[in-house]
N, C-alpha and C positions, 0 to 999 in steps of 0.2 A: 473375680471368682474366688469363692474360698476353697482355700485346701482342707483336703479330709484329714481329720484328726483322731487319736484316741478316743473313743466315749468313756466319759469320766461323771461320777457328782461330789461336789462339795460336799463333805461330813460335818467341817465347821472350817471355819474362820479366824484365826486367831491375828494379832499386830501386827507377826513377820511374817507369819505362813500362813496354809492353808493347807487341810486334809483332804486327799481326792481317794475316792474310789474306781479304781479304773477298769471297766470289762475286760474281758480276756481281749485278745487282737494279735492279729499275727504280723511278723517282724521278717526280714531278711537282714541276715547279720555277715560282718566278719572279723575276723582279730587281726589285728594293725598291732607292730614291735614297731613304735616310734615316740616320740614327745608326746606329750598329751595335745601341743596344738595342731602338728604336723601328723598324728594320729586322725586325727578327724578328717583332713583335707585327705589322706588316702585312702582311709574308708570311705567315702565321701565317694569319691572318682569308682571305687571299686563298685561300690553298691549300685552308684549313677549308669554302671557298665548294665548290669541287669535288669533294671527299670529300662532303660532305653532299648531294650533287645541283646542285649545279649545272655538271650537263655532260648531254649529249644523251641523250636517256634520262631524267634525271633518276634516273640511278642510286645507290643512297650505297657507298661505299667504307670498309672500316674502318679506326683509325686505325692506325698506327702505331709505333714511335720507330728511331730519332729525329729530331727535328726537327734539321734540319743548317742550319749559314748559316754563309758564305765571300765575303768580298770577291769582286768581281769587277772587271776592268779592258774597256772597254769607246773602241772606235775613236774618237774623233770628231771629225769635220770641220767646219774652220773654214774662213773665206774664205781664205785666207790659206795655212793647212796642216793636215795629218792628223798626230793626234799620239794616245798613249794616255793615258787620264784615266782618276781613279775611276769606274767607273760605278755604283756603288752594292753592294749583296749579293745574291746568291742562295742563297732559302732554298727547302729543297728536304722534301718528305715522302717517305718510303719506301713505297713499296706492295707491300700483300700479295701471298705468294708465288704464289696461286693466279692471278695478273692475267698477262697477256701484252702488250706494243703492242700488238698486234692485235685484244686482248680489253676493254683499257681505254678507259669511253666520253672522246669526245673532248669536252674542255674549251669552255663558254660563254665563257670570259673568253680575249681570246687573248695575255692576259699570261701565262698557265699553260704550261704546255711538258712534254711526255712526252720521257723517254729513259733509256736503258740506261747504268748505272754501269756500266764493267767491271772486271772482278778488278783486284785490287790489292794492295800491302801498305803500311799505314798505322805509325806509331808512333802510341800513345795515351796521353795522360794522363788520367786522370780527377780530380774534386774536387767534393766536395758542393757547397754552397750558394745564395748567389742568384746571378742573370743580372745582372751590371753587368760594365762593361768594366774596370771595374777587374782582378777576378778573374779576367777573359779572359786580360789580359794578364802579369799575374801567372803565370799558370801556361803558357801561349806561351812565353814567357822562361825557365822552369823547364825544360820539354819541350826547346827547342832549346840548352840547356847540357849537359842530358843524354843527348839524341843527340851532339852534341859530344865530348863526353867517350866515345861508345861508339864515337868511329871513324863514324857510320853520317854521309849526308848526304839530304837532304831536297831536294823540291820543290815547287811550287805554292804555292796559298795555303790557309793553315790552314782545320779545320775545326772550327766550333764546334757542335757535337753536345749536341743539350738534350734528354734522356729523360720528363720531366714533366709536366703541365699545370701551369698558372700558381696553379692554387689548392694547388696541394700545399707544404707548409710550408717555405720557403727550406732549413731547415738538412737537411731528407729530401731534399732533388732531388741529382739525377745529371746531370753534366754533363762532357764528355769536350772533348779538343781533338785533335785528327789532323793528322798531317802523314804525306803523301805516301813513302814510301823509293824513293831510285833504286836 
């Protein structure tokens, strides 16, 4: 059975990437303070908590892909001064298309957060194998040489888009990187 996905169209094609346009679509997120790989597997569990019921109603949700996580930068105040820091990731689930805000039960945990992607156009890369930052970054560094090279310029912070569960055989998984086009 397939899992529901983003709706997206190819703009173009190019060697490494491809350009997608993504309809708005709505996400449950949360922010993980941890490594970028051990960041996933806790948002992961966290968001898994919601989807499975625990949100008001105790309604289940189906899953998704894919599982997204992006740096994020987060305010914080010191005695002294406000300045921007890491604040950790946010990893976020897609939800199905039949969900609305309005429809979706709200969240027990209030680290979970409801809201609307809106349209976009992303560059992608994609590339099999396992989840390590190695390969993250390997292929970040690929993507933004080849946006480079095509003239195009990028914003925000990457997107590391994991289409799998953890038990599916490292060298079968799907894993994408996205970056933002102005």
């Amino acid at each position: 059975m397939a899992i529901d996905q983003p709706r997206y169209t190819v703009v173009r094609t190019y060697e490494a990437f491809e350009l997608r346009r993504y309809e708005p679509y709505l996400v449950a997120e949360t922010v993980v303070s941890a490594t970028p790989e051990d960041a996933g597997n806790q948002g992961f569990r966290i968001l898994a908590g919601y989807i499975f019921g625990r949100n008001k109603g105790a309604r289940k949700i189906e899953m998704t892909a894919p599982v997204a996580q992006s740096p994020t930068k987060i305010a914080m105040t010191a005695p002294v001064a406000q300045r921007a820091s890491a604040g950790g990731y946010v990893i976020q689930f897609a939800m199905p298309r039949e969900w609305t805000l309005e429809t979706l039960p709200e969240p027990l945990d209030p680290s979970v957060a409801l809201r609307e992607m809106p349209a976009r156009t992303v560059a992608v890369i994609g590339y099999s194998g396992a989840w390590s930052q190695s390969r993250y970054e390997e292929n970040l560094k690929k993507l933004e040489a080849a946006l480079a090279q095509a003239g195009l310029r990028w914003h925000g912070e990457p997107v590391w888009a994991r289409y799998d569960p953890p038990w599916k055989p490292w060298f079968w998984r799907r894993n994408e990187i996205w970056l933002e086009i102005d």
